[in-house]
Chimera marker file (.cmm) of the C-alpha trace (Angstrom):
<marker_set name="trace">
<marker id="1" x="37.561" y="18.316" z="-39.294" r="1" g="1" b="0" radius="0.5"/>
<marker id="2" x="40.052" y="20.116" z="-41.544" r="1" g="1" b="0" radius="0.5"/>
<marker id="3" x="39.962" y="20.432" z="-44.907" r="1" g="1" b="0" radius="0.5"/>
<marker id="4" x="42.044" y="20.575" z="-47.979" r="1" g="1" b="0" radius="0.5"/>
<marker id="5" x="40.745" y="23.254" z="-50.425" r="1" g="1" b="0" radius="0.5"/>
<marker id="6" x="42.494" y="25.228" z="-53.269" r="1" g="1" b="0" radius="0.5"/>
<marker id="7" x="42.444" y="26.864" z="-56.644" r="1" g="1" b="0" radius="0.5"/>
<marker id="8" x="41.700" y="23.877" z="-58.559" r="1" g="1" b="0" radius="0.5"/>
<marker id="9" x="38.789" y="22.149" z="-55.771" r="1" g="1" b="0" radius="0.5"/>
<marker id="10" x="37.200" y="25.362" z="-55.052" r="1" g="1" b="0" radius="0.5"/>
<marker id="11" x="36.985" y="25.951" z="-58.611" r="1" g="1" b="0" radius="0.5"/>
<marker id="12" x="35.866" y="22.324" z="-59.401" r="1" g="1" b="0" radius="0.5"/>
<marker id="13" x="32.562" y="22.560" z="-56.900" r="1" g="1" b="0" radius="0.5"/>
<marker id="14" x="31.883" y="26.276" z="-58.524" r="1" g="1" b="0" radius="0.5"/>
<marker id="15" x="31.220" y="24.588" z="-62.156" r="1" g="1" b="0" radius="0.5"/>
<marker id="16" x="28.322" y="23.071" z="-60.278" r="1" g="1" b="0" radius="0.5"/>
<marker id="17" x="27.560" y="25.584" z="-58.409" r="1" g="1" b="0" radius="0.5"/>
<marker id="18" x="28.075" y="24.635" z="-55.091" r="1" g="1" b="0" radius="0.5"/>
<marker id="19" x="30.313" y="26.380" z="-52.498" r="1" g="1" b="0" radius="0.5"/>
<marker id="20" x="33.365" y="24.752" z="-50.315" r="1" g="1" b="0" radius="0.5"/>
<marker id="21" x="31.055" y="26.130" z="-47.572" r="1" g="1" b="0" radius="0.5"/>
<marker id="22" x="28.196" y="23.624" z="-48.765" r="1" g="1" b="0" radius="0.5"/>
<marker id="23" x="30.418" y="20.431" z="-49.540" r="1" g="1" b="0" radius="0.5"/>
<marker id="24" x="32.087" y="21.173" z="-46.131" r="1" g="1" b="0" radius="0.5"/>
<marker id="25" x="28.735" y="20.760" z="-44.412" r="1" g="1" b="0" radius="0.5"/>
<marker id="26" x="27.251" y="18.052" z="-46.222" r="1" g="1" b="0" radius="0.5"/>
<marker id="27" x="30.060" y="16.250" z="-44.950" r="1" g="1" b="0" radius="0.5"/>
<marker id="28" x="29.960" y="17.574" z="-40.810" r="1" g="1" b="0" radius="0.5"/>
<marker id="29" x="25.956" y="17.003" z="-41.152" r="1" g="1" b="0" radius="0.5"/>
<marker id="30" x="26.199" y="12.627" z="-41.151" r="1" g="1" b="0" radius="0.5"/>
<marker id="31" x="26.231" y="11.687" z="-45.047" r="1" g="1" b="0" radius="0.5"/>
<marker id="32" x="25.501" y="8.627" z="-46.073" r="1" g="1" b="0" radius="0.5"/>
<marker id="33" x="27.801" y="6.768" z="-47.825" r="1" g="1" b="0" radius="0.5"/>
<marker id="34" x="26.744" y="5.853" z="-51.848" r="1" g="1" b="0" radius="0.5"/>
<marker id="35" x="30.135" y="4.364" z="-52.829" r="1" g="1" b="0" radius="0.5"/>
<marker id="36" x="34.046" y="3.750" z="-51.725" r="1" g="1" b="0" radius="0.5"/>
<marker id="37" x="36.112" y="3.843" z="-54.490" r="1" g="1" b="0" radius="0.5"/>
<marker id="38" x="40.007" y="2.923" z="-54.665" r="1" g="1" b="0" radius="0.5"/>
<marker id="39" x="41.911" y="5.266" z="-56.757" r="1" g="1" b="0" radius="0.5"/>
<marker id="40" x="46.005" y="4.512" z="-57.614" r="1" g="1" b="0" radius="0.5"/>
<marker id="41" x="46.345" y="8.273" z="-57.134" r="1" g="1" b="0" radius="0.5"/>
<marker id="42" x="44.116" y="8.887" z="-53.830" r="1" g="1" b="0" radius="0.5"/>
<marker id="43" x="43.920" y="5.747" z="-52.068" r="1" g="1" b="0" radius="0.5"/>
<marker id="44" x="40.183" y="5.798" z="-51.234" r="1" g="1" b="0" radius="0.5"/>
<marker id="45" x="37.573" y="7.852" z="-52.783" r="1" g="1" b="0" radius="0.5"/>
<marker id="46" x="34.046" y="8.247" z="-50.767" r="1" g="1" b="0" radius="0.5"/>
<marker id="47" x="31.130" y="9.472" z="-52.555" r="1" g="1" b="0" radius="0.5"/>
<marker id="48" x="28.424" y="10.470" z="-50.385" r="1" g="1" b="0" radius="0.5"/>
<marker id="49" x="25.056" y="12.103" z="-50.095" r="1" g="1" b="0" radius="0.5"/>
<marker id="50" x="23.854" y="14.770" z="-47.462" r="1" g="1" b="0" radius="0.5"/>
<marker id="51" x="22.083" y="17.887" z="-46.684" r="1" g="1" b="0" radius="0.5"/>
<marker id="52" x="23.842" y="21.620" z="-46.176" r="1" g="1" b="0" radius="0.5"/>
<marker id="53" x="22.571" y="23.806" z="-43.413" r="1" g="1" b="0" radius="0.5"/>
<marker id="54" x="20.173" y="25.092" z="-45.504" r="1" g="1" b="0" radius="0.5"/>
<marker id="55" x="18.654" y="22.090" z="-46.497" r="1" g="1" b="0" radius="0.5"/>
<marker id="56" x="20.228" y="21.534" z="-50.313" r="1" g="1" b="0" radius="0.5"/>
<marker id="57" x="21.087" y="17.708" z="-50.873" r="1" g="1" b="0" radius="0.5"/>
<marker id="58" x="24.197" y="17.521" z="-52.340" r="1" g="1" b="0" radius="0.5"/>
<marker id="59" x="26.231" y="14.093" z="-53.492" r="1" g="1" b="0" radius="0.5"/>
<marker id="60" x="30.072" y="15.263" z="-53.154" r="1" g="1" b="0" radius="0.5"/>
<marker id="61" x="33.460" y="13.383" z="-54.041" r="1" g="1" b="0" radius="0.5"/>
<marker id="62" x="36.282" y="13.000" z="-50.929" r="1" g="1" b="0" radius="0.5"/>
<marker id="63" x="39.569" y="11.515" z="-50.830" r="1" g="1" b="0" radius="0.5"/>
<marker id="64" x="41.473" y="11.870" z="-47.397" r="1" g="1" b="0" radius="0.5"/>
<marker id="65" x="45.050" y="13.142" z="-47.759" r="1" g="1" b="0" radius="0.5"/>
<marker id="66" x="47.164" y="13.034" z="-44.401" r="1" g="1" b="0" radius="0.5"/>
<marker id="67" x="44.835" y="14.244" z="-41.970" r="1" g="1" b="0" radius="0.5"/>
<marker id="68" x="42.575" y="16.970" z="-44.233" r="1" g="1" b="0" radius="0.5"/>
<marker id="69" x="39.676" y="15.968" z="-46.064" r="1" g="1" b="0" radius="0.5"/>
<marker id="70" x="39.718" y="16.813" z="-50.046" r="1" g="1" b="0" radius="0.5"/>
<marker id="71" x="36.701" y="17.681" z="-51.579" r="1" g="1" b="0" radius="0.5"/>
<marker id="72" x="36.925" y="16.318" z="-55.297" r="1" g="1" b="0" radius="0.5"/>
<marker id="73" x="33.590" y="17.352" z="-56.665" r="1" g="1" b="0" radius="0.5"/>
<marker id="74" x="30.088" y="18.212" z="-55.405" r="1" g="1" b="0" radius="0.5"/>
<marker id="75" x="27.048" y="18.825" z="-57.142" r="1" g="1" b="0" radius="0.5"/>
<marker id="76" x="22.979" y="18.795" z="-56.605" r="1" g="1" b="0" radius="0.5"/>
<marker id="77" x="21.775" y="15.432" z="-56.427" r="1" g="1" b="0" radius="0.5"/>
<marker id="78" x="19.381" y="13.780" z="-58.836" r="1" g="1" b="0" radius="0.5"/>
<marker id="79" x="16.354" y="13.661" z="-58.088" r="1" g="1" b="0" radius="0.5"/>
<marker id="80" x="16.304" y="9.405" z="-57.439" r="1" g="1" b="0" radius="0.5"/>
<marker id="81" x="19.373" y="9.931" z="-54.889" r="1" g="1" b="0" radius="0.5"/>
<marker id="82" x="16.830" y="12.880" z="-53.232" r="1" g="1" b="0" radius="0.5"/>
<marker id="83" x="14.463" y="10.811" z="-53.064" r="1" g="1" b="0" radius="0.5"/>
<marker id="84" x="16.195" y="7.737" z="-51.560" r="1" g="1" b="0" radius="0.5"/>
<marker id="85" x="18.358" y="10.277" z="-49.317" r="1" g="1" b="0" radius="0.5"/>
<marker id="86" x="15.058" y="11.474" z="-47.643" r="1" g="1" b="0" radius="0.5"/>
<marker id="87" x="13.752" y="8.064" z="-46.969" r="1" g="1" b="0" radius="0.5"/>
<marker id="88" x="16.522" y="6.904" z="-45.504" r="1" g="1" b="0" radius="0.5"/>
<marker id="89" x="16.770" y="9.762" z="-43.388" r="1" g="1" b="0" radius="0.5"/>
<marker id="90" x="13.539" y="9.846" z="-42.227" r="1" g="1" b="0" radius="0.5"/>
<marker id="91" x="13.090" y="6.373" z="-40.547" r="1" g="1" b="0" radius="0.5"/>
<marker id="92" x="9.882" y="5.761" z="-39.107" r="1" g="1" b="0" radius="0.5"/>
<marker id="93" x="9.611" y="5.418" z="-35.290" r="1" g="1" b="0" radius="0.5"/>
<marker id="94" x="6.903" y="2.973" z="-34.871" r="1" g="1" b="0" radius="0.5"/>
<marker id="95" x="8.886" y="0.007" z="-37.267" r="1" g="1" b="0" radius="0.5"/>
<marker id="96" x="11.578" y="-0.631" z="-34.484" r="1" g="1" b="0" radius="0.5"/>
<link id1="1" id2="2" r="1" g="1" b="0" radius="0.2"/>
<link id1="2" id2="3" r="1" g="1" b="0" radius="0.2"/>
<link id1="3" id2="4" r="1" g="1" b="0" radius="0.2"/>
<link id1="4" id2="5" r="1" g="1" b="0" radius="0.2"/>
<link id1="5" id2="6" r="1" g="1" b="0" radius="0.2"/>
<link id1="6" id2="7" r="1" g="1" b="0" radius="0.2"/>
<link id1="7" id2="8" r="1" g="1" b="0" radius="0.2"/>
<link id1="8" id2="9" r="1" g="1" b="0" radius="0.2"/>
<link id1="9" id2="10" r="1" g="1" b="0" radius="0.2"/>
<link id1="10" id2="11" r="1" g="1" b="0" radius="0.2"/>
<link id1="11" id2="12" r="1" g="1" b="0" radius="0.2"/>
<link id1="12" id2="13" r="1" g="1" b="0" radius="0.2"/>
<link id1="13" id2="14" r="1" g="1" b="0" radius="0.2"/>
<link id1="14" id2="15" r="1" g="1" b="0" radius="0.2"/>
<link id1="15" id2="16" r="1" g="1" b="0" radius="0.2"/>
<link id1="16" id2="17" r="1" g="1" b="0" radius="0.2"/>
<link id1="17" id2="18" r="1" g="1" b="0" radius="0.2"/>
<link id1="18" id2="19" r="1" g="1" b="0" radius="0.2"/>
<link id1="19" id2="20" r="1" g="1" b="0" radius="0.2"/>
<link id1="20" id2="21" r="1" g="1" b="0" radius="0.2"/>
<link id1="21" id2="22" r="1" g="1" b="0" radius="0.2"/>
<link id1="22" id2="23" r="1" g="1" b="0" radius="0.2"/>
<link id1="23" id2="24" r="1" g="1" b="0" radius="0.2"/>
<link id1="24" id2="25" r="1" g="1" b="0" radius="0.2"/>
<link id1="25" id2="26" r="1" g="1" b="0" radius="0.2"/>
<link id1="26" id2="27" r="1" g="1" b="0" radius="0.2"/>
<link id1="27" id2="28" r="1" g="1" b="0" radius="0.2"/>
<link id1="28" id2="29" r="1" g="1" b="0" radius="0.2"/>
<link id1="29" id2="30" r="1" g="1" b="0" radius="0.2"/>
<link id1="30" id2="31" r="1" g="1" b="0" radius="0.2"/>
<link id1="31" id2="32" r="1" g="1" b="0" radius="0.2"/>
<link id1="32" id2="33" r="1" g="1" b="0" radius="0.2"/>
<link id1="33" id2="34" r="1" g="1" b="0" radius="0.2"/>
<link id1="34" id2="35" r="1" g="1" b="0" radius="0.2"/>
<link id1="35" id2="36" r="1" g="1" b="0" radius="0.2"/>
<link id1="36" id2="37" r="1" g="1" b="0" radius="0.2"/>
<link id1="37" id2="38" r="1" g="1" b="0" radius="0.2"/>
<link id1="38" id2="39" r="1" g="1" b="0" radius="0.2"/>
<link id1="39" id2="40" r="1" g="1" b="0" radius="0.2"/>
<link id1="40" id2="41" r="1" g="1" b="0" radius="0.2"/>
<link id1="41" id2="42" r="1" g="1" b="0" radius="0.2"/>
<link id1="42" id2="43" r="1" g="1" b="0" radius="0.2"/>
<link id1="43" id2="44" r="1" g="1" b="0" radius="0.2"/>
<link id1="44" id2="45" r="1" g="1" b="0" radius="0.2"/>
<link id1="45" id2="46" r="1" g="1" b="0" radius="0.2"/>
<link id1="46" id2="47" r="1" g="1" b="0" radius="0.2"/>
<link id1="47" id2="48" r="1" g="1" b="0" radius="0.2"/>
<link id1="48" id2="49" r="1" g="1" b="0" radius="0.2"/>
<link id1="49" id2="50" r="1" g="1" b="0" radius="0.2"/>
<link id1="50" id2="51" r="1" g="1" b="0" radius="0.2"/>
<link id1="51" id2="52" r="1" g="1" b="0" radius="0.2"/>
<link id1="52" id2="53" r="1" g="1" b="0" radius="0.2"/>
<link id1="53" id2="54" r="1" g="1" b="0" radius="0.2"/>
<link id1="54" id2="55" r="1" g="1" b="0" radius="0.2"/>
<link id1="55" id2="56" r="1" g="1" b="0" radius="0.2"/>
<link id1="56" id2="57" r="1" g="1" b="0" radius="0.2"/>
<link id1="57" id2="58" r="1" g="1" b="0" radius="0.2"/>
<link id1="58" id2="59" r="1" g="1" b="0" radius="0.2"/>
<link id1="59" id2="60" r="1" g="1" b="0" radius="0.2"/>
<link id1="60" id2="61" r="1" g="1" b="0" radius="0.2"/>
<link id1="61" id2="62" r="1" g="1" b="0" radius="0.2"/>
<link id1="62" id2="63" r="1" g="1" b="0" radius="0.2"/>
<link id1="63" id2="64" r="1" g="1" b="0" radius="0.2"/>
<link id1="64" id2="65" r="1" g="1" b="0" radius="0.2"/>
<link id1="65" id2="66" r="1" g="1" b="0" radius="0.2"/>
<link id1="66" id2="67" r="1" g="1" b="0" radius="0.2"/>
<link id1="67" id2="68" r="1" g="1" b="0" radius="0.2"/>
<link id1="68" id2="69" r="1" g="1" b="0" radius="0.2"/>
<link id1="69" id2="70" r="1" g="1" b="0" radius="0.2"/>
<link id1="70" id2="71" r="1" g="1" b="0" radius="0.2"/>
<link id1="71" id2="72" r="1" g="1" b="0" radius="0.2"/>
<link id1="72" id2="73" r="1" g="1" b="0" radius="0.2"/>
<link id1="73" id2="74" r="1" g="1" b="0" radius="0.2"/>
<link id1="74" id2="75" r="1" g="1" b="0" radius="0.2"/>
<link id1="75" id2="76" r="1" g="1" b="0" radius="0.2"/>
<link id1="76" id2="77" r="1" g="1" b="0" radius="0.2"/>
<link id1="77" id2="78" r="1" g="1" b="0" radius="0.2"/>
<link id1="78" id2="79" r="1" g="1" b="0" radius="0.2"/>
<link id1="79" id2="80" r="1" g="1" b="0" radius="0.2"/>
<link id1="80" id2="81" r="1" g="1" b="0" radius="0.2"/>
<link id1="81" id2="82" r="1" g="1" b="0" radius="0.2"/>
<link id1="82" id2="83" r="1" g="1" b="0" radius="0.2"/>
<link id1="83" id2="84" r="1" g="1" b="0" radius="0.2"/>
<link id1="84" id2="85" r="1" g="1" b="0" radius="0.2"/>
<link id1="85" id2="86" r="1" g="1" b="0" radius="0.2"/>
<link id1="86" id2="87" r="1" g="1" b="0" radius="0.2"/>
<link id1="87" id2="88" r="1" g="1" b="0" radius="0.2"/>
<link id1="88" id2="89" r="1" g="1" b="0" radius="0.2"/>
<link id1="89" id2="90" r="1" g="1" b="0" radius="0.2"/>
<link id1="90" id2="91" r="1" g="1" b="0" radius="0.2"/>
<link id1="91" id2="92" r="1" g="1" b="0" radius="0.2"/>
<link id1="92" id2="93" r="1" g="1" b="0" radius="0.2"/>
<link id1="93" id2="94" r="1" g="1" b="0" radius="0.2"/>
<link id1="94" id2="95" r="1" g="1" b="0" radius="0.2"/>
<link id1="95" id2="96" r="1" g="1" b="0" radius="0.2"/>
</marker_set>
């Protein structure tokens, strides 16, 4: 996967205090998706759910432009989205 990152996106994630590092693996570890939005600007914007490496469950903002992934926005997930993130993730083995 590549990714588009500069000034502005980098600095964007910071405010919240989440690295391109994090919102770049929330996105390679599976997300699920929350909501596709269509922006006149963007095209499509994806907002998705997911965990980093380290286990932090972030919800971050994408658009794709050409063939790089943008990062928008990314911050810590509330506590519901957690919550419903972790039980979605953890499906039970004996209900199939």
């Amino acid at each position: 996967m590549i990714f588009d990152w500069d000034e502005a996106n980098r600095e964007h994630v910071a405010v919240h205090d989440v690295t391109a590092q994090e919102a770049e693996e929330v996105i390679r570890n599976e997300p699920f998706d929350l909501e596709t939005q269509t922006d006149e600007v963007d095209g499509f914007r994806y907002t998705e759910i997911g965990e980093t490496n380290s286990g932090r469950i972030l919800v971050v903002l994408s658009t794709v432009r050409g063939n790089a992934i943008r990062v928008i926005s990314a911050w810590d997930a509330p506590k519901a989205y957690k919550v419903f993130y972790l039980k979605q993730r953890v499906k039970p083995t004996w209900n199939k």
